[in-house]
mmJSON file of the N, C-alpha and C atoms, coordinates in Angstrom:
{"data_MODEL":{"atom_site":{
"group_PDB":["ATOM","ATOM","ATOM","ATOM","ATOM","ATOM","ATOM","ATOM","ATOM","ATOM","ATOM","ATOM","ATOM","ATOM","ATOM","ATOM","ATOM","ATOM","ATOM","ATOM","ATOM","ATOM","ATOM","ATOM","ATOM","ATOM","ATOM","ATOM","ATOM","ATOM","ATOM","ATOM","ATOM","ATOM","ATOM","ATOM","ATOM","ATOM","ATOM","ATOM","ATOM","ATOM","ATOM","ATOM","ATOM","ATOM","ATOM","ATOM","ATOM","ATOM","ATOM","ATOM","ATOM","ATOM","ATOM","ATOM","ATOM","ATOM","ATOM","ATOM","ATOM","ATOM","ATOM","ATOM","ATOM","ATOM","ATOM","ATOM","ATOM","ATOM","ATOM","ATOM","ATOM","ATOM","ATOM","ATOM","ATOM","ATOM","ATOM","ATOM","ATOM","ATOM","ATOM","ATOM","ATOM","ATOM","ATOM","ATOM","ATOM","ATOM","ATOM","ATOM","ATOM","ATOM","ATOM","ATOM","ATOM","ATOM","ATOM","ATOM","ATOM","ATOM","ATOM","ATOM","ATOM","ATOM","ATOM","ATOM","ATOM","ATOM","ATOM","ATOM","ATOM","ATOM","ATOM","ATOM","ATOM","ATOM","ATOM","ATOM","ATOM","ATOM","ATOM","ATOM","ATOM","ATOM","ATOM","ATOM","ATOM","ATOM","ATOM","ATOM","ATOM","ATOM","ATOM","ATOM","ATOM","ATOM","ATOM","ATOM","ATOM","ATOM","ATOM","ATOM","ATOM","ATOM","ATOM","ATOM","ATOM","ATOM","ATOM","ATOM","ATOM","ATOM","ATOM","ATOM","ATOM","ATOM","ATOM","ATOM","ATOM","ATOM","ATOM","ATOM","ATOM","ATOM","ATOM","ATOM","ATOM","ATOM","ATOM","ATOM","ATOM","ATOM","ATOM","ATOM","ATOM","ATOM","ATOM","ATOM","ATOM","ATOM","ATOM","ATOM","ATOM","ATOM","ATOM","ATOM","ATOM","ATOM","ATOM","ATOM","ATOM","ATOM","ATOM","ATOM","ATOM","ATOM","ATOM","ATOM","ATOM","ATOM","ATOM","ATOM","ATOM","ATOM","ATOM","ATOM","ATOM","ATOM","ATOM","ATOM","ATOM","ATOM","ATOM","ATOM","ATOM","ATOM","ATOM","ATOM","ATOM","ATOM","ATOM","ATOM","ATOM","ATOM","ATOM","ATOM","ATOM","ATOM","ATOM","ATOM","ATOM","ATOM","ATOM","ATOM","ATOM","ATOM","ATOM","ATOM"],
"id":[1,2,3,4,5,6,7,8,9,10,11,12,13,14,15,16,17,18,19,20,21,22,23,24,25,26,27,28,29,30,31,32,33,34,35,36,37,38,39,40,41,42,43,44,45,46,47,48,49,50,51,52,53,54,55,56,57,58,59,60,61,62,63,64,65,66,67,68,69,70,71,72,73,74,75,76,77,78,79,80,81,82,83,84,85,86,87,88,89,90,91,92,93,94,95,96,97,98,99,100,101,102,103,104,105,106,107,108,109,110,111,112,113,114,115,116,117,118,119,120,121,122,123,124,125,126,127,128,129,130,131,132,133,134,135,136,137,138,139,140,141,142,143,144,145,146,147,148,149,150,151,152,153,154,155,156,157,158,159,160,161,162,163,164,165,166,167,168,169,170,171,172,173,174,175,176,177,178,179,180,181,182,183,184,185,186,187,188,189,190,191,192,193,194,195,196,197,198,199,200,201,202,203,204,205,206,207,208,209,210,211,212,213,214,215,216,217,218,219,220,221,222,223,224,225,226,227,228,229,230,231,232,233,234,235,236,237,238,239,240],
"type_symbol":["N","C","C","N","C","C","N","C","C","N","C","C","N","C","C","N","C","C","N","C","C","N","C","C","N","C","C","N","C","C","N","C","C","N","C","C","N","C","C","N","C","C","N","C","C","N","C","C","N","C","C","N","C","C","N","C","C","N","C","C","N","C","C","N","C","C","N","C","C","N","C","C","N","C","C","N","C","C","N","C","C","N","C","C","N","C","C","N","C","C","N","C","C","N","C","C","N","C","C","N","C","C","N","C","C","N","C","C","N","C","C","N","C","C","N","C","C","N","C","C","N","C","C","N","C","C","N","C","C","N","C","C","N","C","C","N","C","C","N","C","C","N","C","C","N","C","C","N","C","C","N","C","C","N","C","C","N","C","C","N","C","C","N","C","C","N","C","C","N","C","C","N","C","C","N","C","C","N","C","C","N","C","C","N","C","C","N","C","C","N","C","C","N","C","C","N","C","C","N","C","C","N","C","C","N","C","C","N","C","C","N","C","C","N","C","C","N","C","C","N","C","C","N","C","C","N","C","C","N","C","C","N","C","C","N","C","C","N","C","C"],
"label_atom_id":["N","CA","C","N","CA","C","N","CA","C","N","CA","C","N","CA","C","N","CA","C","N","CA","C","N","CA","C","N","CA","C","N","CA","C","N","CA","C","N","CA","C","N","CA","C","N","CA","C","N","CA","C","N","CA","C","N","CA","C","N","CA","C","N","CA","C","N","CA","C","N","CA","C","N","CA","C","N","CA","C","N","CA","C","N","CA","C","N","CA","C","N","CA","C","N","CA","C","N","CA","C","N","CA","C","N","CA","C","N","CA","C","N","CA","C","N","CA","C","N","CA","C","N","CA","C","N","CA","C","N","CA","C","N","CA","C","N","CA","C","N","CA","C","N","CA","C","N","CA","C","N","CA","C","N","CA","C","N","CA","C","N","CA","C","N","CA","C","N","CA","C","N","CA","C","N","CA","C","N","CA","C","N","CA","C","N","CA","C","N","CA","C","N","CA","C","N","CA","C","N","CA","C","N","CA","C","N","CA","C","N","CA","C","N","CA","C","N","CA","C","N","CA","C","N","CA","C","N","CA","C","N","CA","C","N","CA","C","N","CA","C","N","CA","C","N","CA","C","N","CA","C","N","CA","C","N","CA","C","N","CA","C","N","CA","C","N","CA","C","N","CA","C","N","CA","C","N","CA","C"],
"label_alt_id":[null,null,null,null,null,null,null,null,null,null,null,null,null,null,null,null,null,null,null,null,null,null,null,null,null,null,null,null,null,null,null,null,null,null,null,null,null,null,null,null,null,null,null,null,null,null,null,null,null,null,null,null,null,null,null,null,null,null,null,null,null,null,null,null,null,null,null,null,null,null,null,null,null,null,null,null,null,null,null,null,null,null,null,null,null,null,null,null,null,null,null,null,null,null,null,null,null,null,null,null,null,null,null,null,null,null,null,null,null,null,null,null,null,null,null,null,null,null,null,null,null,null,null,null,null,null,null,null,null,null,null,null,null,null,null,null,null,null,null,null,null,null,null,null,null,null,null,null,null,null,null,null,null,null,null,null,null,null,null,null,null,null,null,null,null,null,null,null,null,null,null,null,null,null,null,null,null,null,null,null,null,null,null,null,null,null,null,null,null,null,null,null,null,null,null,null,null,null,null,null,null,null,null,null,null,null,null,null,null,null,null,null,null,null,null,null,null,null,null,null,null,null,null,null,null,null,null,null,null,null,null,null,null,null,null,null,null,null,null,null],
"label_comp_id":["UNK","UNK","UNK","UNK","UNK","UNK","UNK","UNK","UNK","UNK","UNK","UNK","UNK","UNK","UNK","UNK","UNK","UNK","UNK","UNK","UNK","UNK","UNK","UNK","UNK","UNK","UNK","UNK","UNK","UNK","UNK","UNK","UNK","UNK","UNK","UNK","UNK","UNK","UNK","UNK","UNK","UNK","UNK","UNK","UNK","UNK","UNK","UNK","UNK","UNK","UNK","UNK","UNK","UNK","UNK","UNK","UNK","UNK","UNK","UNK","UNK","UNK","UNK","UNK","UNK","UNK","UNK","UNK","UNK","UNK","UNK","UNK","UNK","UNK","UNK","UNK","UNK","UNK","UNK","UNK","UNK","UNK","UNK","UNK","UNK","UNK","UNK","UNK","UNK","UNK","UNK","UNK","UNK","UNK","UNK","UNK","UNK","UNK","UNK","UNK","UNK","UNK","UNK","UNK","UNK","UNK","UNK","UNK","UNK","UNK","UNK","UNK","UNK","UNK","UNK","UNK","UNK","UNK","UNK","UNK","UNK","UNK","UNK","UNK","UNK","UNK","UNK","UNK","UNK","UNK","UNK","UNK","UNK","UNK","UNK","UNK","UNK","UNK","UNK","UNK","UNK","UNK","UNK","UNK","UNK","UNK","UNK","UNK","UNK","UNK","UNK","UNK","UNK","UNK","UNK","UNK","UNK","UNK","UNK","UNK","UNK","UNK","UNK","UNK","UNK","UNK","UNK","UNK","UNK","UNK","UNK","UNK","UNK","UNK","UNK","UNK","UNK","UNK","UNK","UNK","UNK","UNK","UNK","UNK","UNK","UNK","UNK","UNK","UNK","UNK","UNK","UNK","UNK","UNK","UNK","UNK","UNK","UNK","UNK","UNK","UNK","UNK","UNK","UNK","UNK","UNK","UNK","UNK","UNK","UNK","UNK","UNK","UNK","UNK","UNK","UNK","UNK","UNK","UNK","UNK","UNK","UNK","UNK","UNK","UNK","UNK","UNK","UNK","UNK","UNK","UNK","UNK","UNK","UNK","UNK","UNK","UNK","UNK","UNK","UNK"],
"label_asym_id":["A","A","A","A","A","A","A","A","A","A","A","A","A","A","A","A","A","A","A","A","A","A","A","A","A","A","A","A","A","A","A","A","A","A","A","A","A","A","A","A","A","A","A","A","A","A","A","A","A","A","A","A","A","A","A","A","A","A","A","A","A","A","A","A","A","A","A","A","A","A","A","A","A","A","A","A","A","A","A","A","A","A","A","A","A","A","A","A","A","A","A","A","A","A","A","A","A","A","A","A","A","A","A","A","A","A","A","A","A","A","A","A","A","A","A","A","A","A","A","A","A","A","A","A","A","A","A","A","A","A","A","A","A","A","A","A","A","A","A","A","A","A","A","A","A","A","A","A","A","A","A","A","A","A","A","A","A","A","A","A","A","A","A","A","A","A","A","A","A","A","A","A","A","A","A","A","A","A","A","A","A","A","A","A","A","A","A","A","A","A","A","A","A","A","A","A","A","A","A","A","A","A","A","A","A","A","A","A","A","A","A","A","A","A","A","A","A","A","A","A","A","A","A","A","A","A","A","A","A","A","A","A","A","A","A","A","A","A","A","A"],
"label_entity_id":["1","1","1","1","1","1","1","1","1","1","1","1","1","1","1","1","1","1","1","1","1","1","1","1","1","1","1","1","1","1","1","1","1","1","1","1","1","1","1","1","1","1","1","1","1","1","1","1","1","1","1","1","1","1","1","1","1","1","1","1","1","1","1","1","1","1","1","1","1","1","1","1","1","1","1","1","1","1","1","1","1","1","1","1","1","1","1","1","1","1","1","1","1","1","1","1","1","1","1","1","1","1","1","1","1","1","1","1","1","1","1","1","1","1","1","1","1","1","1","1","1","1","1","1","1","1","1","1","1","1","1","1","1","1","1","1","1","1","1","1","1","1","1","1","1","1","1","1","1","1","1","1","1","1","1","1","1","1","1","1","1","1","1","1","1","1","1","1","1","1","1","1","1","1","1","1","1","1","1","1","1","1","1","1","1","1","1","1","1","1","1","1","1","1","1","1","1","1","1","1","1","1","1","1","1","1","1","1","1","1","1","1","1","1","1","1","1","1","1","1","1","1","1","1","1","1","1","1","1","1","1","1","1","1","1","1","1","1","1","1"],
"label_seq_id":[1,1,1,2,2,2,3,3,3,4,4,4,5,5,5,6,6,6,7,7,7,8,8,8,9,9,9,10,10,10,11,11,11,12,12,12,13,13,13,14,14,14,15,15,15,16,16,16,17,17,17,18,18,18,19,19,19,20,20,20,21,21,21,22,22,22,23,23,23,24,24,24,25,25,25,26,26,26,27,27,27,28,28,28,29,29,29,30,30,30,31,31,31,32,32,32,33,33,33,34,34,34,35,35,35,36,36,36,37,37,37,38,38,38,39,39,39,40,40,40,41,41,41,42,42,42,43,43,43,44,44,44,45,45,45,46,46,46,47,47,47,48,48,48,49,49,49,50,50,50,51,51,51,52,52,52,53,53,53,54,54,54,55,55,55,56,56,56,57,57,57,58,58,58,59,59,59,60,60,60,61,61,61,62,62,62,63,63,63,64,64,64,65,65,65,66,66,66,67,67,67,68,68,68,69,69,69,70,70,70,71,71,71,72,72,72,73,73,73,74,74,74,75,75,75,76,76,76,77,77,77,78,78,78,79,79,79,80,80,80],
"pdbx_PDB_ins_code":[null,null,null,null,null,null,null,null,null,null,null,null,null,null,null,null,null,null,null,null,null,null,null,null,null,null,null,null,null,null,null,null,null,null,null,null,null,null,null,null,null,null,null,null,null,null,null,null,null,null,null,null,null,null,null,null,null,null,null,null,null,null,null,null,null,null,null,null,null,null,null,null,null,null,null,null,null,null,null,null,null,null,null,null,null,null,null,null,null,null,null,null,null,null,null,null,null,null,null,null,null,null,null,null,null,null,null,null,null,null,null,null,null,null,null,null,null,null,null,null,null,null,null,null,null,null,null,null,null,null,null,null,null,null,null,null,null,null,null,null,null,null,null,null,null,null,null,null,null,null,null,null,null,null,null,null,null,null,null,null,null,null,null,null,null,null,null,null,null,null,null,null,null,null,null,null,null,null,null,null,null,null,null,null,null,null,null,null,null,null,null,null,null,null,null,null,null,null,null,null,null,null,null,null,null,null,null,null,null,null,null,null,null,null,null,null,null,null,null,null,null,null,null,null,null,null,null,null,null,null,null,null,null,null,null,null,null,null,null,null],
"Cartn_x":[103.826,103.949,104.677,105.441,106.377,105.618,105.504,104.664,105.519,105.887,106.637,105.543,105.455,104.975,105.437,104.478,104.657,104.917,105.07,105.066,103.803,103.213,102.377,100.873,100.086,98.424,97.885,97.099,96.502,97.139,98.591,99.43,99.433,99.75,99.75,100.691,101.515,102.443,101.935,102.752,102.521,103.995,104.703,105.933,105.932,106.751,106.73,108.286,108.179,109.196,109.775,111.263,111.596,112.837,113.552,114.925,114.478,113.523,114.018,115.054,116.33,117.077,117.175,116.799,117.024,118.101,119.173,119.961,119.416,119.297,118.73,119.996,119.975,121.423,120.699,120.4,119.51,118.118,118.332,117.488,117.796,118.539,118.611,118.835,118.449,117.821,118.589,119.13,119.113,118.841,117.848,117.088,117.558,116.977,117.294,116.501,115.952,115.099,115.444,114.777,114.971,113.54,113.002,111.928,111.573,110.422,110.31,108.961,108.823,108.061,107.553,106.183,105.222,104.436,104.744,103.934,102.398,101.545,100.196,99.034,98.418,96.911,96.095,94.788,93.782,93.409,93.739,92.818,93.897,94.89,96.209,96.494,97.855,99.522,99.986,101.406,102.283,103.36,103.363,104.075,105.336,105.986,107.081,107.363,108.427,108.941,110.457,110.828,111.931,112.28,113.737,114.153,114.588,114.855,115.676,115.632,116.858,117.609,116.793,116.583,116.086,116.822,117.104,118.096,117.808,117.146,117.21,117.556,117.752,118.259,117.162,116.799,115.717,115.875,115.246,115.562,114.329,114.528,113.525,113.387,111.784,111.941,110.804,110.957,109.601,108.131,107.486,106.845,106.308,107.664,107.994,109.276,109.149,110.484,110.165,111.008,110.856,112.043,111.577,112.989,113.79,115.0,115.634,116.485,116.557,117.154,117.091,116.426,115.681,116.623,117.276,118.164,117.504,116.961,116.283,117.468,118.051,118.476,118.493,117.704,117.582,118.372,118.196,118.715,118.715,117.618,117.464,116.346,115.457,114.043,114.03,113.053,112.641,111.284,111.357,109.51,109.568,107.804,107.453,106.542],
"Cartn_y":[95.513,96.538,97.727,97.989,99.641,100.579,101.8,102.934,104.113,104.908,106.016,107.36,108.265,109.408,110.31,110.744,111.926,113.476,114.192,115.717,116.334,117.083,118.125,117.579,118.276,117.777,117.519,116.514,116.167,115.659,115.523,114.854,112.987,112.553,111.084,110.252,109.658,109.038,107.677,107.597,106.111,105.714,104.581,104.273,102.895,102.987,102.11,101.126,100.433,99.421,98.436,98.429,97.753,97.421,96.248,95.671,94.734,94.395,93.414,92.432,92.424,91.269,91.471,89.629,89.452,88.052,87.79,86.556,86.446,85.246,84.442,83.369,83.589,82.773,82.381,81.06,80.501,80.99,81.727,82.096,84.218,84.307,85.92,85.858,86.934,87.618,88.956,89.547,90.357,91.086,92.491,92.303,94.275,93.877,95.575,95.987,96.893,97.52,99.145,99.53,100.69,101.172,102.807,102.9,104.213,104.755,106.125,106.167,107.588,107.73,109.142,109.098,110.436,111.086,112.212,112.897,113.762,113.689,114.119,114.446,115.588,115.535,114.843,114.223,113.802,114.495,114.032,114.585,115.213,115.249,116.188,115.043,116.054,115.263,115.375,115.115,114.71,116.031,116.923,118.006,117.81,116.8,116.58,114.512,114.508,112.792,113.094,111.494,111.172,109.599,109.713,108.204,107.886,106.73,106.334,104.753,104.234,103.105,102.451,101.339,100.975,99.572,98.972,97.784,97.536,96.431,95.77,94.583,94.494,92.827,92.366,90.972,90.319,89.256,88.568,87.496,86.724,85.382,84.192,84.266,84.747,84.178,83.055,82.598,81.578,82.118,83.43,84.041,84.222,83.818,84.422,85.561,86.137,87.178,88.471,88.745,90.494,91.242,92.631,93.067,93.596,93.639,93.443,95.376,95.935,97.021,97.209,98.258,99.205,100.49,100.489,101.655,102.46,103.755,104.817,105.293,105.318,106.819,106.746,108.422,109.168,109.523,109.374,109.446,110.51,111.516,112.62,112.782,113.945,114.528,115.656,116.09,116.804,117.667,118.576,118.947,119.801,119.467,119.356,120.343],
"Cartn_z":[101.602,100.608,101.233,100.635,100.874,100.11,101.257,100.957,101.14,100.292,100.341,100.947,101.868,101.638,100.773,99.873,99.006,99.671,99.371,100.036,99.295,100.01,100.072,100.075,100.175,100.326,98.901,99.048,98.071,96.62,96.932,96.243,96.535,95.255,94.946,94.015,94.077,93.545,92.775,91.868,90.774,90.536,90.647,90.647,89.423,88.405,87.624,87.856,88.007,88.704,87.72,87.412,86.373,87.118,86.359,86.249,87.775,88.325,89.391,89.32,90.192,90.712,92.447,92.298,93.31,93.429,94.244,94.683,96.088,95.989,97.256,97.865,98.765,99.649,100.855,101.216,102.373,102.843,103.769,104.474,104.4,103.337,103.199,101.557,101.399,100.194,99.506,98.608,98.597,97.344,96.609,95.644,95.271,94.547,93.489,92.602,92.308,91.441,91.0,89.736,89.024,88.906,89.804,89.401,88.902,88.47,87.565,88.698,89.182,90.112,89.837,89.639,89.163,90.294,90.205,91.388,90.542,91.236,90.562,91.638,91.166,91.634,90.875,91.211,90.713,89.595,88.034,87.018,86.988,87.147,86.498,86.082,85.186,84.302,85.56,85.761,86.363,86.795,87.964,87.967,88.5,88.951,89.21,88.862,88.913,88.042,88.751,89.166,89.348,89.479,89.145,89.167,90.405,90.577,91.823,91.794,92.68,92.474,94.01,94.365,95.585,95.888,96.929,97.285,98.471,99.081,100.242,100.709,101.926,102.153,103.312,102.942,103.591,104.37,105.074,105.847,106.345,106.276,106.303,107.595,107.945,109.396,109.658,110.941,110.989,110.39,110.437,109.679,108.532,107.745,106.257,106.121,105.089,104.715,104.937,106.05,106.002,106.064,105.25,105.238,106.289,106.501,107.301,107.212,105.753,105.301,104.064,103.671,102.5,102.064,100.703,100.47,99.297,99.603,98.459,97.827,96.923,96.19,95.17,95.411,94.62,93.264,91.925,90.745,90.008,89.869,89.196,89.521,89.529,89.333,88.344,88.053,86.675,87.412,87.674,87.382,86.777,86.195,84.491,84.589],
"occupancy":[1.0,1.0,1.0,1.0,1.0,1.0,1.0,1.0,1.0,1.0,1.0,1.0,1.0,1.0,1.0,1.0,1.0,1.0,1.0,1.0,1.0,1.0,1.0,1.0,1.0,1.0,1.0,1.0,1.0,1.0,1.0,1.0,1.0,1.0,1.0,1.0,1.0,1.0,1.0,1.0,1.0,1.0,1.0,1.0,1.0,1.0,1.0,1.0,1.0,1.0,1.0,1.0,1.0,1.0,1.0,1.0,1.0,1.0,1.0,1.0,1.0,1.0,1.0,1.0,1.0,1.0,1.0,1.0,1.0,1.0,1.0,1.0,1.0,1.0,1.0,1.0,1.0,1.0,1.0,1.0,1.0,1.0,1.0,1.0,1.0,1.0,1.0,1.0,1.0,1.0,1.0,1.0,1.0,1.0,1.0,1.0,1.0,1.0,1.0,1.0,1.0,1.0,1.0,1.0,1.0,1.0,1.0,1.0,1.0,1.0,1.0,1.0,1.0,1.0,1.0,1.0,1.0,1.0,1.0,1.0,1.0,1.0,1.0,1.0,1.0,1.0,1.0,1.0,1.0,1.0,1.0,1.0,1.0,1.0,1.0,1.0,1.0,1.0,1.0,1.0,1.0,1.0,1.0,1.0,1.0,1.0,1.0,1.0,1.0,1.0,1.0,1.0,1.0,1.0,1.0,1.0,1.0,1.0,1.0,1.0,1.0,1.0,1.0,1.0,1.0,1.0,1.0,1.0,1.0,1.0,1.0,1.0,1.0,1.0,1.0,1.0,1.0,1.0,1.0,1.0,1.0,1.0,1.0,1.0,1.0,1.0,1.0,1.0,1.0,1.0,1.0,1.0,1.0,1.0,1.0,1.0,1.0,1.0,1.0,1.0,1.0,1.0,1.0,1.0,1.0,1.0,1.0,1.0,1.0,1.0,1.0,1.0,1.0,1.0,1.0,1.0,1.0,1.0,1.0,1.0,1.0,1.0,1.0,1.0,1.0,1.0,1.0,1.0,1.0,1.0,1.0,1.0,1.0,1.0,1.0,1.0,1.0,1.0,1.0,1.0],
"B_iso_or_equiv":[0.0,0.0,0.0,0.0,0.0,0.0,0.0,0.0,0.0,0.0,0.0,0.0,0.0,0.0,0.0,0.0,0.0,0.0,0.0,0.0,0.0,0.0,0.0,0.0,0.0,0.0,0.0,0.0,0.0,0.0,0.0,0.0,0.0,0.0,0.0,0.0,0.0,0.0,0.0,0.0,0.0,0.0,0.0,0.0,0.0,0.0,0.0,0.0,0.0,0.0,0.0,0.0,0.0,0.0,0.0,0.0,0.0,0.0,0.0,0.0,0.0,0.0,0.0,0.0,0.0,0.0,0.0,0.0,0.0,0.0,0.0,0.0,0.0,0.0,0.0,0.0,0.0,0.0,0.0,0.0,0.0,0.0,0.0,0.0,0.0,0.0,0.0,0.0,0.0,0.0,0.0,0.0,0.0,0.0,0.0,0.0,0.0,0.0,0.0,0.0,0.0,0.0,0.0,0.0,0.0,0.0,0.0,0.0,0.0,0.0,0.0,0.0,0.0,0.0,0.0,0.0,0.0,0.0,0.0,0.0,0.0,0.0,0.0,0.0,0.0,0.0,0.0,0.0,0.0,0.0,0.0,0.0,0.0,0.0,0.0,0.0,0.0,0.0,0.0,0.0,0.0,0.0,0.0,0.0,0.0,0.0,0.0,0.0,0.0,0.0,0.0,0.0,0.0,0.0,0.0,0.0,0.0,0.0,0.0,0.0,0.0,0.0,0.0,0.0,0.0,0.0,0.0,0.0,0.0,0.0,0.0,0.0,0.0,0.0,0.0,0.0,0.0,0.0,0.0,0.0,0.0,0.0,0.0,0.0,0.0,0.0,0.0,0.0,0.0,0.0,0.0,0.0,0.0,0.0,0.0,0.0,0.0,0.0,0.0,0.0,0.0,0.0,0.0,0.0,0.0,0.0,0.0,0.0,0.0,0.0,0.0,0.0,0.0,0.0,0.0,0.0,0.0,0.0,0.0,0.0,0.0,0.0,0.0,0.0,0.0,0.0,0.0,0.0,0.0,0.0,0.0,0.0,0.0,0.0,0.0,0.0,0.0,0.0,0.0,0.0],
"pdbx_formal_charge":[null,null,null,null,null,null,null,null,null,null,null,null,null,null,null,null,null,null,null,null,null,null,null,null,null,null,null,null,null,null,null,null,null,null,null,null,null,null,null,null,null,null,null,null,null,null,null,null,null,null,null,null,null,null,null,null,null,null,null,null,null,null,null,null,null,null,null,null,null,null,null,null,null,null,null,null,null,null,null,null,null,null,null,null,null,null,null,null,null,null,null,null,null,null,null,null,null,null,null,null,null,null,null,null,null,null,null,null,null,null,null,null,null,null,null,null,null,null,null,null,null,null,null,null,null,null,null,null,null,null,null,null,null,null,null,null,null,null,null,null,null,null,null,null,null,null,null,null,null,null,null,null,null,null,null,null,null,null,null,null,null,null,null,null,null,null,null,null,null,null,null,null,null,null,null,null,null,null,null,null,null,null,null,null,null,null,null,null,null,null,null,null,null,null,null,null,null,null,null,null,null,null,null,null,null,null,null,null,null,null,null,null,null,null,null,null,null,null,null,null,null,null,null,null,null,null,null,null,null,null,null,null,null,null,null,null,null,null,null,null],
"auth_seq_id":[1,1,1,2,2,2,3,3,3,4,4,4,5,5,5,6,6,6,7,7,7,8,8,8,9,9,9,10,10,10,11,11,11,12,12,12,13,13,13,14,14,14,15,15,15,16,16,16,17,17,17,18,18,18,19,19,19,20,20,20,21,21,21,22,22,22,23,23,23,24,24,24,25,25,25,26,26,26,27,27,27,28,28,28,29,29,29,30,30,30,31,31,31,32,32,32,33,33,33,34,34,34,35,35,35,36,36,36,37,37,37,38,38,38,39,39,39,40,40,40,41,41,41,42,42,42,43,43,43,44,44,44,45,45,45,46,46,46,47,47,47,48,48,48,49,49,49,50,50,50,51,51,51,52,52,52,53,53,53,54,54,54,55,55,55,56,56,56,57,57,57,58,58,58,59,59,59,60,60,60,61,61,61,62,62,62,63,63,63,64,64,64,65,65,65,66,66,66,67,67,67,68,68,68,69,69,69,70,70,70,71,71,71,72,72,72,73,73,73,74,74,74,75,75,75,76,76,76,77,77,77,78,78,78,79,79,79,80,80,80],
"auth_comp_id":["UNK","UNK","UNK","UNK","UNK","UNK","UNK","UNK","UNK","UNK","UNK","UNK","UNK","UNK","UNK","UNK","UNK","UNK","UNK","UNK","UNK","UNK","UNK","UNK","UNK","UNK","UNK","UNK","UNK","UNK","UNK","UNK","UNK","UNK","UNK","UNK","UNK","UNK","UNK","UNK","UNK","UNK","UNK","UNK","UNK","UNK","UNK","UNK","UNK","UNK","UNK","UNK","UNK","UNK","UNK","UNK","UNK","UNK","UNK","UNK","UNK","UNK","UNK","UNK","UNK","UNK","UNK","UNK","UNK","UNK","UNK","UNK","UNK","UNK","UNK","UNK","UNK","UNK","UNK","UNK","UNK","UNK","UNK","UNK","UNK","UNK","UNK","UNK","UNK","UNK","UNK","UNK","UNK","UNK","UNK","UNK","UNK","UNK","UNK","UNK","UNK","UNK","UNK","UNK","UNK","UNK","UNK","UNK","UNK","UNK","UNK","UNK","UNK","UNK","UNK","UNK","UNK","UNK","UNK","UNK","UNK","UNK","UNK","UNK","UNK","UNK","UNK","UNK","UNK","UNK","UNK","UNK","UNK","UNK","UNK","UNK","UNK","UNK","UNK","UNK","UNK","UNK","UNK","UNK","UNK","UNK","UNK","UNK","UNK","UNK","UNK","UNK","UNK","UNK","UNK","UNK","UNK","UNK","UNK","UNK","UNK","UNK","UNK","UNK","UNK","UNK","UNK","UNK","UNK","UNK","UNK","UNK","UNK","UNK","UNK","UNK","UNK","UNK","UNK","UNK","UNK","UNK","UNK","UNK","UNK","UNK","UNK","UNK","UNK","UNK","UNK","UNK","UNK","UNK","UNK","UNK","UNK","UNK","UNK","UNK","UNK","UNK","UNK","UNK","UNK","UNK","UNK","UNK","UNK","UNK","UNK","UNK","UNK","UNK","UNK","UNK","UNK","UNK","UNK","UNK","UNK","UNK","UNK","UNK","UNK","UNK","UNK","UNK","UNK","UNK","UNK","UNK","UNK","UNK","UNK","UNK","UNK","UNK","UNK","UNK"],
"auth_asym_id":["A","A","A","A","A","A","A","A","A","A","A","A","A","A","A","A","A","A","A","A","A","A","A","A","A","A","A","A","A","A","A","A","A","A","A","A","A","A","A","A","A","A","A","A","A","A","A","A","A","A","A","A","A","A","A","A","A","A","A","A","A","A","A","A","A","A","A","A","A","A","A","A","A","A","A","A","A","A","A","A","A","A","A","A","A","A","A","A","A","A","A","A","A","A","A","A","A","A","A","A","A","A","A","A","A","A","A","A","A","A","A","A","A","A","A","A","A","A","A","A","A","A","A","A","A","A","A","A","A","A","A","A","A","A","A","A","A","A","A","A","A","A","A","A","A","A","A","A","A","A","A","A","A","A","A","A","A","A","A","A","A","A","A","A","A","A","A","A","A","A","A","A","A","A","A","A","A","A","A","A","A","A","A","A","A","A","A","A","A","A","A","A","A","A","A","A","A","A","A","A","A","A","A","A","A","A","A","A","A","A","A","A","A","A","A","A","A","A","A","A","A","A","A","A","A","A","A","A","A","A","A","A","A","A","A","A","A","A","A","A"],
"auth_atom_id":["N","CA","C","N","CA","C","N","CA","C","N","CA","C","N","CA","C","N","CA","C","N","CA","C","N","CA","C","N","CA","C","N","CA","C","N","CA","C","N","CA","C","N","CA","C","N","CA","C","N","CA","C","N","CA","C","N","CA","C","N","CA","C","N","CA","C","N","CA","C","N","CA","C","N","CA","C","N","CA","C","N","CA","C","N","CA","C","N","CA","C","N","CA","C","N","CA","C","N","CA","C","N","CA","C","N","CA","C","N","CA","C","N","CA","C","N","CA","C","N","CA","C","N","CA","C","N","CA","C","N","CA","C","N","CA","C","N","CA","C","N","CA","C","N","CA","C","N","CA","C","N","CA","C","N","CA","C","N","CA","C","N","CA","C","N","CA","C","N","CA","C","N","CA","C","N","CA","C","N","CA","C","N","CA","C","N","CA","C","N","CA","C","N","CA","C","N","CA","C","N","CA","C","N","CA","C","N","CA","C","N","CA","C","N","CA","C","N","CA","C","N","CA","C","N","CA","C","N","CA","C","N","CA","C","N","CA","C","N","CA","C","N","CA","C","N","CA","C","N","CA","C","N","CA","C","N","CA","C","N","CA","C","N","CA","C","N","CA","C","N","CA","C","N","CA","C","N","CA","C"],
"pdbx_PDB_model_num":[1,1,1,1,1,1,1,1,1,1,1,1,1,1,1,1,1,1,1,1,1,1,1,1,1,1,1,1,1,1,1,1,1,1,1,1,1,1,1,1,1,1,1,1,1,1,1,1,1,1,1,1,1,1,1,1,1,1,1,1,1,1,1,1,1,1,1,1,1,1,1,1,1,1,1,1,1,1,1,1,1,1,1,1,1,1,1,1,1,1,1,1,1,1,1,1,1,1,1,1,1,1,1,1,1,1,1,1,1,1,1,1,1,1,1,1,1,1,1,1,1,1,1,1,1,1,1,1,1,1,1,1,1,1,1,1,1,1,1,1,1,1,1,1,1,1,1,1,1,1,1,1,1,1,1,1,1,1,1,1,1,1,1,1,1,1,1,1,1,1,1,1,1,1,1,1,1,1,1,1,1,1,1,1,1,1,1,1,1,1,1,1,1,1,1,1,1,1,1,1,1,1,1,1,1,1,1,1,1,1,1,1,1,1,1,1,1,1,1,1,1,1,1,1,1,1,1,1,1,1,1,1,1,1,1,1,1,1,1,1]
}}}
């Protein structure tokens, strides 16, 4: 699982994750997603929101698949 740190104390993130593609070519991978990501305290709304595009490439190892390179960017933010 990929874990982003949030900024500031007592802050907590919820990321809603849409459009997965992934193409698979042997033993490498490479996959894409679109996500909407809410920043919040406990028992709050949401004081800041942003989009962002994410893309990595993976690779089969004797193990299983790990990623190999993870790309964040950033799309817009809004706080609300």
């Amino acid at each position: 699982m990929l874990r982003l740190r949030s900024s500031g104390s007592g802050v907590r993130t919820q990321h809603t994750t849409t459009d997965l593609l992934v193409n698979v070519e042997g033993d490498r991978a490479a996959a894409s997603v679109n996500s909407l990501v809410y920043y919040y305290r406990d028992g709050q709304a949401p004081h800041f929101t942003g989009g962002l595009r994410m893309t990595s490439t993976t690779v089969r190892t004797p193990t299983g698949w790990r990623f190999r390179e993870v790309r964040i960017t950033p799309a817009w933010t809004r706080e609300n």
